[in-house]
DOVOKE-25891 format. One record per residue (C-alpha): x, y, z; residue number from 1. Coordinates in Angstrom, 1 decimal. Example, Ala and Ser with C-alpha at 12.3 -4.5 7.8 and 13.67 -1.06 7.14 Angstrom:
BEGIN
east | north | up | seq
12.3 | -4.5 | 7.8 | 1 .
13.7 | -1.1 | 7.1 | 2 .
//
This chain:
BEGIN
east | north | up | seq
22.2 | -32.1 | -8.2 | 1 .
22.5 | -28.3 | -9.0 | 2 .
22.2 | -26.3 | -6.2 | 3 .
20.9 | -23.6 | -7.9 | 4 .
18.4 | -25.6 | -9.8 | 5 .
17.2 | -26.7 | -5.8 | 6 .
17.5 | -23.0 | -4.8 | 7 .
14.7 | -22.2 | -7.6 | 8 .
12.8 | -25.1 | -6.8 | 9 .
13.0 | -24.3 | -3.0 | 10 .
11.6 | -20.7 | -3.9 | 11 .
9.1 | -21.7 | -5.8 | 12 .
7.5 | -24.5 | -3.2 | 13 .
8.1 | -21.3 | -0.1 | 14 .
6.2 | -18.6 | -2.0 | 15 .
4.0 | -21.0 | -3.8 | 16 .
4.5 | -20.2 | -7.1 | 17 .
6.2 | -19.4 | -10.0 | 18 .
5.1 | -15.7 | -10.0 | 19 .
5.2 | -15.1 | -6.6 | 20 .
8.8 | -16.5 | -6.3 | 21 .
9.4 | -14.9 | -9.6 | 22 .
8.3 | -11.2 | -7.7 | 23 .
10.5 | -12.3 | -4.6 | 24 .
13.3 | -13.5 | -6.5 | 25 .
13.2 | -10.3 | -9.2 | 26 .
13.8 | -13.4 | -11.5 | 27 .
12.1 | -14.1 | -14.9 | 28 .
9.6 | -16.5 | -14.2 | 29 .
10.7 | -18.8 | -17.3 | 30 .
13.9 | -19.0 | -16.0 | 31 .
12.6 | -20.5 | -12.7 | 32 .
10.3 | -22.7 | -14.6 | 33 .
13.7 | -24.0 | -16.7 | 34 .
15.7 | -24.7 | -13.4 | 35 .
13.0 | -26.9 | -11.9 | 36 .
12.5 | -28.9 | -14.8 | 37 .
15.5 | -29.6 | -15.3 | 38 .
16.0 | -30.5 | -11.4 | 39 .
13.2 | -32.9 | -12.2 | 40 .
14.9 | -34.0 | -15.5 | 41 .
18.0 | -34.3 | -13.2 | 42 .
16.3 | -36.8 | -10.2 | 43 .
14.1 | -38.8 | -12.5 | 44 .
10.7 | -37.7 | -10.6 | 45 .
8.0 | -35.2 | -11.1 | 46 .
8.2 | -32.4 | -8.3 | 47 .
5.7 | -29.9 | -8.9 | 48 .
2.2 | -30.5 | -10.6 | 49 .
1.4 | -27.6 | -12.6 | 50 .
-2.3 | -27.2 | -12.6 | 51 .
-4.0 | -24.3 | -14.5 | 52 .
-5.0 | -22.0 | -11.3 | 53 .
-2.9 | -23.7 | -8.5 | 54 .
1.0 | -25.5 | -8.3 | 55 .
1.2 | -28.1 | -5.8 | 56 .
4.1 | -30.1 | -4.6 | 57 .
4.1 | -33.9 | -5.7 | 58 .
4.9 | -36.3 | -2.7 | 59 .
8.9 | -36.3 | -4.0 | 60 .
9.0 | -32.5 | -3.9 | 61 .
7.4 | -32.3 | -0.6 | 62 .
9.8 | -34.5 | 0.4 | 63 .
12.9 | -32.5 | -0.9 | 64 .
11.6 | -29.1 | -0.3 | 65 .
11.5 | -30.3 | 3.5 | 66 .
14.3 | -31.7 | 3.7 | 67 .
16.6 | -29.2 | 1.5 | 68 .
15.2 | -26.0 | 2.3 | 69 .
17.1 | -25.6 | 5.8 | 70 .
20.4 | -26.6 | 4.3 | 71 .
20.1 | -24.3 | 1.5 | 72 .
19.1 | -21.6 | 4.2 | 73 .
22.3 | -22.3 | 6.3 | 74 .
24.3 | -22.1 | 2.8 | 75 .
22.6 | -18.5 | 2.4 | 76 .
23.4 | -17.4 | 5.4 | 77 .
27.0 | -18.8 | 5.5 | 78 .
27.6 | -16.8 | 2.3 | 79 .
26.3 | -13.9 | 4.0 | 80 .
28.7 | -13.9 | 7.1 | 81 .
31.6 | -14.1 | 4.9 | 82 .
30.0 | -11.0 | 3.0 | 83 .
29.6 | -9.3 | 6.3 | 84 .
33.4 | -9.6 | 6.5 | 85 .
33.9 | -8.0 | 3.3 | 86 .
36.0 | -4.3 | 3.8 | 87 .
34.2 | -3.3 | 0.7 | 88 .
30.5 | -3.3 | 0.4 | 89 .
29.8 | -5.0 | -3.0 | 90 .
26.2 | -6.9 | -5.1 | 91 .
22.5 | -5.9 | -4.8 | 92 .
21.1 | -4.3 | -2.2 | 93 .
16.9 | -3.6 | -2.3 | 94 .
15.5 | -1.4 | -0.3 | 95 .
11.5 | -0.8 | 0.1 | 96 .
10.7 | 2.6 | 1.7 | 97 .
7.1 | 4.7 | 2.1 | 98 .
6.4 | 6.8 | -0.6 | 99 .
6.5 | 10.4 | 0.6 | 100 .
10.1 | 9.5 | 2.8 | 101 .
11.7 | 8.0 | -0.4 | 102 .
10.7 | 10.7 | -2.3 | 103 .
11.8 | 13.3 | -0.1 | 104 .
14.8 | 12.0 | 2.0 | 105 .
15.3 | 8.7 | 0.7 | 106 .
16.5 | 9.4 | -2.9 | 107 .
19.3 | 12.3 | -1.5 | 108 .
21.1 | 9.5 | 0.4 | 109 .
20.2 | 6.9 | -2.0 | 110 .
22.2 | 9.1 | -4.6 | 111 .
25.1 | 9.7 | -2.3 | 112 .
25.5 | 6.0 | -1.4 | 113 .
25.4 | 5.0 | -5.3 | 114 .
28.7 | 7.6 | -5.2 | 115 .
30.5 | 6.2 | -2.4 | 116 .
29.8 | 2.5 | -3.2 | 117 .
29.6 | 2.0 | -7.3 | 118 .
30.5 | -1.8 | -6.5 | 119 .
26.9 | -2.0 | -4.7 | 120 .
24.0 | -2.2 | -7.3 | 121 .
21.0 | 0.3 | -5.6 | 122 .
17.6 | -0.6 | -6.2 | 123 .
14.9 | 1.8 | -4.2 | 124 .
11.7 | 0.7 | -4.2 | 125 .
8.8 | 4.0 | -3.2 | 126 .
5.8 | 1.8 | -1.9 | 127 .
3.3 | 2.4 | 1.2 | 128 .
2.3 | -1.1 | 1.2 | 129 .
3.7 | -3.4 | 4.2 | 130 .
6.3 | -5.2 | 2.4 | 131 .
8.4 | -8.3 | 4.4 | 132 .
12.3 | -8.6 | 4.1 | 133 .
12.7 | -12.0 | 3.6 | 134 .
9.3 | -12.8 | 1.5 | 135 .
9.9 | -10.0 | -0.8 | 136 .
13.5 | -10.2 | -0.7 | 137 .
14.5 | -7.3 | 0.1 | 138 .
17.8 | -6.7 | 2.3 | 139 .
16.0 | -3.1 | 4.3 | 140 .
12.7 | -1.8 | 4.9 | 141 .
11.8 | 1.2 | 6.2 | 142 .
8.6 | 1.6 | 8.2 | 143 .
6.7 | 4.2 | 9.5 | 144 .
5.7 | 3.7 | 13.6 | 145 .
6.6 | -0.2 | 13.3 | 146 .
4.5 | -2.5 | 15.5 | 147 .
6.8 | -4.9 | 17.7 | 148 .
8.0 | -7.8 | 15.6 | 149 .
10.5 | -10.8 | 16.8 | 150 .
11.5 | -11.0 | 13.2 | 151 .
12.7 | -8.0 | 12.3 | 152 .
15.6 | -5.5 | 13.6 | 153 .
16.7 | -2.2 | 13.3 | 154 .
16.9 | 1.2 | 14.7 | 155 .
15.1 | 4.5 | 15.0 | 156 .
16.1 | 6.7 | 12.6 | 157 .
14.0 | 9.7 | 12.4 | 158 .
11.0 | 10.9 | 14.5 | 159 .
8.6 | 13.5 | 13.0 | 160 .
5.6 | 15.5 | 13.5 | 161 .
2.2 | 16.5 | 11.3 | 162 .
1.4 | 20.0 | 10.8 | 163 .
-1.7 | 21.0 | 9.5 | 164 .
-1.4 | 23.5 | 7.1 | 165 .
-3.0 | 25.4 | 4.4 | 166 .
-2.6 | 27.6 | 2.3 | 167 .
-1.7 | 31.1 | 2.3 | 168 .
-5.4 | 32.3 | 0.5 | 169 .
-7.4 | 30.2 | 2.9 | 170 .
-8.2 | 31.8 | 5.9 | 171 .
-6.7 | 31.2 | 9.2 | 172 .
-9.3 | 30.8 | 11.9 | 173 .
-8.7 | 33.1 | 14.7 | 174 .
-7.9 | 31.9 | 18.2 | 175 .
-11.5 | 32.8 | 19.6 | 176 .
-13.5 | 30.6 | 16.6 | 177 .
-11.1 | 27.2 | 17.1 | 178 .
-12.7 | 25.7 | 19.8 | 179 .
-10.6 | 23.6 | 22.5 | 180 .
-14.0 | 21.2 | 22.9 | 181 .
-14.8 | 18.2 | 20.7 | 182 .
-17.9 | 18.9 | 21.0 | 183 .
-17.9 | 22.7 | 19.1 | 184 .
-15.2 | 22.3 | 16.8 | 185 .
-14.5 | 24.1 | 13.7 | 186 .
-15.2 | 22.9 | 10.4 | 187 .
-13.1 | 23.5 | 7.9 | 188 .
-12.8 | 22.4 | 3.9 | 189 .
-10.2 | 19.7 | 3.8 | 190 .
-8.1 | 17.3 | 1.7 | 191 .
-7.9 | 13.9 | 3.4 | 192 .
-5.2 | 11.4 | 2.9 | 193 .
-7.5 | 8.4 | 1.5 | 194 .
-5.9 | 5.7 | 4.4 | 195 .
-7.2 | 8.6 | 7.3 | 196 .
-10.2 | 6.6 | 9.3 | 197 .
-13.9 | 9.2 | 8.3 | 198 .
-15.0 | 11.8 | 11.1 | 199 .
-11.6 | 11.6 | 12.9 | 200 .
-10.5 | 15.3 | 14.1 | 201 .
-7.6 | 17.2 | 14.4 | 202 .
-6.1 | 18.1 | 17.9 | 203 .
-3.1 | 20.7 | 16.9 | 204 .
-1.2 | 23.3 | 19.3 | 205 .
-1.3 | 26.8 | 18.5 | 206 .
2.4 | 28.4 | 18.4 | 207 .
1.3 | 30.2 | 21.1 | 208 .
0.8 | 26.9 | 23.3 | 209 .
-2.8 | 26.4 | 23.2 | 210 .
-4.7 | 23.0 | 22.0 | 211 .
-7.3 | 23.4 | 19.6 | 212 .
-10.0 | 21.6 | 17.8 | 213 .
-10.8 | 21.1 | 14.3 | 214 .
-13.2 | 19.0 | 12.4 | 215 .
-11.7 | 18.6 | 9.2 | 216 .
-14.8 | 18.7 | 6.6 | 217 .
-13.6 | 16.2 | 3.3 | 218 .
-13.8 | 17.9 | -0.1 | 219 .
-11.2 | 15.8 | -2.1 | 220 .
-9.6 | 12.1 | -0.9 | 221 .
-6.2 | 11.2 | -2.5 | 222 .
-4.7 | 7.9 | -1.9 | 223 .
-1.1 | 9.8 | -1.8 | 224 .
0.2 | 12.2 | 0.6 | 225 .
2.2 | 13.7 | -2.5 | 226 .
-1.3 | 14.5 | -4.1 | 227 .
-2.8 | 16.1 | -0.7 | 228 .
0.3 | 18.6 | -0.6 | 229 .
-0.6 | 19.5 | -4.3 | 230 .
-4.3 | 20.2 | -3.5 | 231 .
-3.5 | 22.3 | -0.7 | 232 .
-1.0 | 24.3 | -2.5 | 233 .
-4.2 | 24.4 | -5.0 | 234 .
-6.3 | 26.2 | -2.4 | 235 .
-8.6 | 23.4 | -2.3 | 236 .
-8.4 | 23.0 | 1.6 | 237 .
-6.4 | 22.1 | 4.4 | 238 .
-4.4 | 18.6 | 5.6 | 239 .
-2.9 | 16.7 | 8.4 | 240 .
1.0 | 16.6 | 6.3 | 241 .
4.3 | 14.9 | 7.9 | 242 .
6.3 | 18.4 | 8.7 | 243 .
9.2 | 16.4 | 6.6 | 244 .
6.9 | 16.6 | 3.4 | 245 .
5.9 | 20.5 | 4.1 | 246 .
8.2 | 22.3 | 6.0 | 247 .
10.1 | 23.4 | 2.9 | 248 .
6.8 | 25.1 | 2.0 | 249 .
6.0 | 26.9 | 5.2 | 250 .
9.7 | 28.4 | 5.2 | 251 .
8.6 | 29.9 | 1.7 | 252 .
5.7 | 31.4 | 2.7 | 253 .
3.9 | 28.4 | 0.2 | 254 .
1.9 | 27.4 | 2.7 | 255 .
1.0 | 28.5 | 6.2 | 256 .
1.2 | 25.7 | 9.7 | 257 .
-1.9 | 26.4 | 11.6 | 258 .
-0.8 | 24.2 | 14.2 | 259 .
1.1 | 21.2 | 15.5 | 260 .
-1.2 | 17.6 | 15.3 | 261 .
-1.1 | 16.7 | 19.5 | 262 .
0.3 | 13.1 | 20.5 | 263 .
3.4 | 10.9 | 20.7 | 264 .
5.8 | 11.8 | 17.4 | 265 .
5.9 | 9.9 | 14.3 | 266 .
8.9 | 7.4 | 14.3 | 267 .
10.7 | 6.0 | 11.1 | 268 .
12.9 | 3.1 | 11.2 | 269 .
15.6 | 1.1 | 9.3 | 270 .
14.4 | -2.8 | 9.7 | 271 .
15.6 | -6.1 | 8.5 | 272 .
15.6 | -9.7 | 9.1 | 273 .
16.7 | -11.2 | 12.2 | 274 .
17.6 | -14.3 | 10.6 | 275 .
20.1 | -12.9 | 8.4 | 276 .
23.3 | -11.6 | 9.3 | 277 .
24.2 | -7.7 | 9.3 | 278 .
26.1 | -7.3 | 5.3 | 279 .
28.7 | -5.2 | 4.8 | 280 .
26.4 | -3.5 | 2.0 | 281 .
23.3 | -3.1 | 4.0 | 282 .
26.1 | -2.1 | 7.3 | 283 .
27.0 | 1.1 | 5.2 | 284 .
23.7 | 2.1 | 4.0 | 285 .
22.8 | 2.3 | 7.5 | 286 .
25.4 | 4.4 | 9.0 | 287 .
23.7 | 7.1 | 6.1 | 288 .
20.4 | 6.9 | 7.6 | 289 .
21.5 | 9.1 | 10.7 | 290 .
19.4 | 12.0 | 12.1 | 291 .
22.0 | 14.7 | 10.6 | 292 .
21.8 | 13.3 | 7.3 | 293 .
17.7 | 12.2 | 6.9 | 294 .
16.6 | 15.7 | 8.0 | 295 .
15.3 | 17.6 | 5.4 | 296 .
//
């Protein structure tokens, strides 16, 4: 039996599907198709019935999937801890990151790893969606305020703050006509990150120490935090912004911090699976992602 042949066939039956395992896999999906009929070819015995909407495992593949999958799991992961031993970080390593910290921290240290390690093969995928390690095979995630989860481990690497800024056309309320009450605050014109839950407000502090209240009014909705820094450079309003994404701006006059948003900091952190052992590859892309070398 060929293992790899039983590796595709194992993907296939765990993600259910060609397409899906395809996606996880970054495999071509005929390829995939090829290996398990041949494994079928191979034992004599239909595996996988290929309806027209749905795949479903025949009684034989059920069978094998069940009883393969947690040796070919242990293989894995016994290749893995001899990788981990490697002095040289070497093959593919995926990484899935949030859009606005791969854009603007993420590719400088991507580009420095690809010089330090040209025997690792970089892939850097910008995406805000939730993406899983091990279902979307991907060897480090980076998340933004994680919830708890068993399966995943990691560290903190960066905490941040939101500023809401403006800019420098649009008028800056004075102290006396920002209210402290949630009940009398300001409204102002704004552009709202899409993902922000309606009629929520902004609690900043003041440089000079003192909480304020703003009701942000919506005039434009953009489903990236890239596009609401470009319409408040535009004039159009102001925004609740990561400081990582604007500071540059406020330093150059570009835009102007009205305030800092109130609460516990944003946190970012490095996460992978717990099931797999720490690589040598993904070892040394981590010792990059320290707080020296992330801040902008």
């Amino acid at each position: 039996m060929d293992l790899t042949s039983l590796a595709d066939f194992n993907a296939v039956a765990l993600h259910g599907g060609f397409g899906p395992a395809s996606r996880a896999l970054d495999r071509p999906k005929a390829t995939l198709s090829r290996r398990v009929a041949e494994l079928e070819d191979d034992l004599g015995v239909r595996l996988i019935e290929r309806g027209a909407r749905r795949l479903r495992l025949t009684e034989e593949g059920l069978a094998l999937h069940e009883r393969t999958r947690g040796l070919m799991t242990e293989i894995q992961e016994a290749g893995e801890a001899v990788a981990s031993r490697a002095p040289v970080p070497r093959g593919r390593l995926r990484i899935s990151a949030p859009i606005v910290f791969a854009h603007v921290v993420l590719c400088r240290i991507a580009a420095r790893f690809a010089l330090a390690y040209p025997q690792v093969e970089l892939e850097v995928i910008a995406e805000d969606r939730l993406a899983d390690p091990v279902e979307d095979g991907y060897d480090l995630v980076i998340r933004i305020d994680p919830r708890p989860d068993a399966q995943l481990v990691g560290r903190r690497i960066l905490s941040d703050e939101r500023f809401v800024v403006a800019a420098p056309g649009m008028s800056i309320p004075s102290a006396s006509a920002m209210s402290t009450s949630e009940a009398d605050a300001l409204q102002v014109p704004a552009v709202m990150f899409a993902a922000a839950p309606p009629g929520a407000l902004w609690n900043m502090r003041t440089d000079a120490g003192e909480v304020r209240v703003i009701q942000p009014m919506p005039v434009l909705r953009m489903s990236s935090l890239l596009m609401v820094r470009e319409a408040v450079l535009q004039g159009v309003g102001a925004a609740l912004l990561p400081r990582l994404l604007v500071e540059q701006d406020v330093r150059a006059g570009r835009l102007v911090c009205w305030g800092t948003a109130t609460g516990a900091p944003v946190e970012v952190w490095a996460l992978y699976s717990s099931r797999r052992l720490l690589s040598a590859k993904v070892r040394a892309f981590m010792d990059m992602l320290k707080p020296d070398t992330v801040m902008v």
